[in-house]
C-alpha positions in Angstrom: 41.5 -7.7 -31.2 41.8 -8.9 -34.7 45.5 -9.3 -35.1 45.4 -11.4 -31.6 42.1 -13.6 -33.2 44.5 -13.8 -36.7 47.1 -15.1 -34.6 45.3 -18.0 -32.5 43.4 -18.6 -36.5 46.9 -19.4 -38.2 48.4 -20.9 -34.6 45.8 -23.5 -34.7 44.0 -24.0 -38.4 43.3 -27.5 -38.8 43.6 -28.5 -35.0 41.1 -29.9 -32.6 41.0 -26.7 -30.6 38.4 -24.4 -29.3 38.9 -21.1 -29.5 37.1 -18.8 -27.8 37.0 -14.5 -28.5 36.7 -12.6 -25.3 36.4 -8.5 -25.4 37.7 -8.1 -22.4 40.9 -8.9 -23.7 41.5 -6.3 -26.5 44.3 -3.9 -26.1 43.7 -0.6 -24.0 41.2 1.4 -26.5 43.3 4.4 -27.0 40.2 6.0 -28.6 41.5 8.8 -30.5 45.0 7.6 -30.8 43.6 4.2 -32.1 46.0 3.7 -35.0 49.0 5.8 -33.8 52.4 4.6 -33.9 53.5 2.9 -30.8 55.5 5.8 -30.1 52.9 8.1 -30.0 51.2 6.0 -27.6 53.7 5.1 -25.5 54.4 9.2 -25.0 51.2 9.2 -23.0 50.8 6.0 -21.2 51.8 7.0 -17.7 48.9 10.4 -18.6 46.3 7.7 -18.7 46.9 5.0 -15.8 43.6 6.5 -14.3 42.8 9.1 -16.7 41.3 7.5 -19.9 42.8 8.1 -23.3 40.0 10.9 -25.2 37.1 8.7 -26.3 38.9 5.3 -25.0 39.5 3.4 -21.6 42.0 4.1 -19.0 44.8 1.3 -18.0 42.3 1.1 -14.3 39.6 0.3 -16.9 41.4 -2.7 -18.5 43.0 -4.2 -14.7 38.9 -4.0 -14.2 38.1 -6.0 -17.6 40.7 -8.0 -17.0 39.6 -9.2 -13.4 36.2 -9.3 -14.8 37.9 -11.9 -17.7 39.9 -14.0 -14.1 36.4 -13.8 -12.6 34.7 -15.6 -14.9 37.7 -18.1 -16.2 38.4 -19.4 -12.1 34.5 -20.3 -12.5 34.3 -21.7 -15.9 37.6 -23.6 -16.8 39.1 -24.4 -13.4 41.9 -27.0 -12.9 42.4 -26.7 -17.1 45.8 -25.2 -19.1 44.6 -22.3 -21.6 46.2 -20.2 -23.6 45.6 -16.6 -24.1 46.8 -14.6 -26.7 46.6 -11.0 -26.3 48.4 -7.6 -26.1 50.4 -5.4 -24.0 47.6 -4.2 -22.1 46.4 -7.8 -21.4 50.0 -8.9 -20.2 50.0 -5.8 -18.2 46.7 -6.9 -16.3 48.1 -10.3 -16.1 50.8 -9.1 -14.2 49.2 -6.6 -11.9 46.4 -9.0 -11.1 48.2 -12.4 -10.8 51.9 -11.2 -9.8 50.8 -8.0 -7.8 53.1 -5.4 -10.0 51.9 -2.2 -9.9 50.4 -0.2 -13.4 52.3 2.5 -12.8 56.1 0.8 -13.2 55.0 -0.9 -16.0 53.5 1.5 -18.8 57.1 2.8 -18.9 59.4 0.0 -18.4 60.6 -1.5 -21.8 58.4 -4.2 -23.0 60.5 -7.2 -23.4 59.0 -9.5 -25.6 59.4 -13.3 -25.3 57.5 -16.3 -27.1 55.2 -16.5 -23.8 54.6 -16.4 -19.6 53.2 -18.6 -17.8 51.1 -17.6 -14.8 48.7 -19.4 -12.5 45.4 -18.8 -11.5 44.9 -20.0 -7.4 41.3 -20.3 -8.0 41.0 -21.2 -4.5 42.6 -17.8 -3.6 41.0 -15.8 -6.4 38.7 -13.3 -4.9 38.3 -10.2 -6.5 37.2 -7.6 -5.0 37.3 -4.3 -6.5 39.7 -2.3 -6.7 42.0 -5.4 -7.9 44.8 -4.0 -6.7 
């Protein structure tokens, strides 16, 4: 979460924007493999789609944060542009929840970077119901 809060600090010093912290949006906690190199990690992602990482959350468990986070942003900032800045995990959830991919393909799949997405939130078709997927 810091390095994402860092980011949106140097992205918007000195201008008139709010910036708001939200948990729900932190990278998977890989608990015991906190810290690892990506590699590591990424050895072990498809292990913990359900099953979570020892002492940390499963990838189920951040889709749920995550529609938790949708939840409460279709309520709260409807019809308005934000911008989120997060991690892997959080695009992940993004894409499961908003464009209906499926965890599983994309633990593995190369992560290709770009400068951003875009996605849209129907709030008039966002209904969660559990499980988001």
């Amino acid at each position: 979460m810091h390095r994402a809060v860092e980011t949106a600090q140097i992205a918007f010093a000195g201008a008139p924007v709010t910036v708001h912290q939200d948990r729900r949006l932190r990278e998977c906690d890989y608990g015991a493999f906190n810290g690892c190199p990506v590699s590591v990690v990424a050895a072990m992602r498809a292990e913990h789609v359900d099953d979570p990482f020892p002492g940390g959350q499963s990838y189920r468990q951040v889709l749920e944060a995550t529609g938790d986070f949708l939840h409460d942003l279709a309520a709260d900032w409807d019809g308005q542009r934000i911008l989120l800045i997060g991690h892997s995990a959080s695009k992940w959830a993004l894409d499961c929840l908003l464009d209906k991919a499926a965890i599983e393909d994309l633990v593995d799949a190369p992560f290709g970077w770009q400068e951003g997405w875009h996605y849209v939130l129907h709030t008039d078709r966002w209904r969660p119901s559990w499980p988001f997927w």
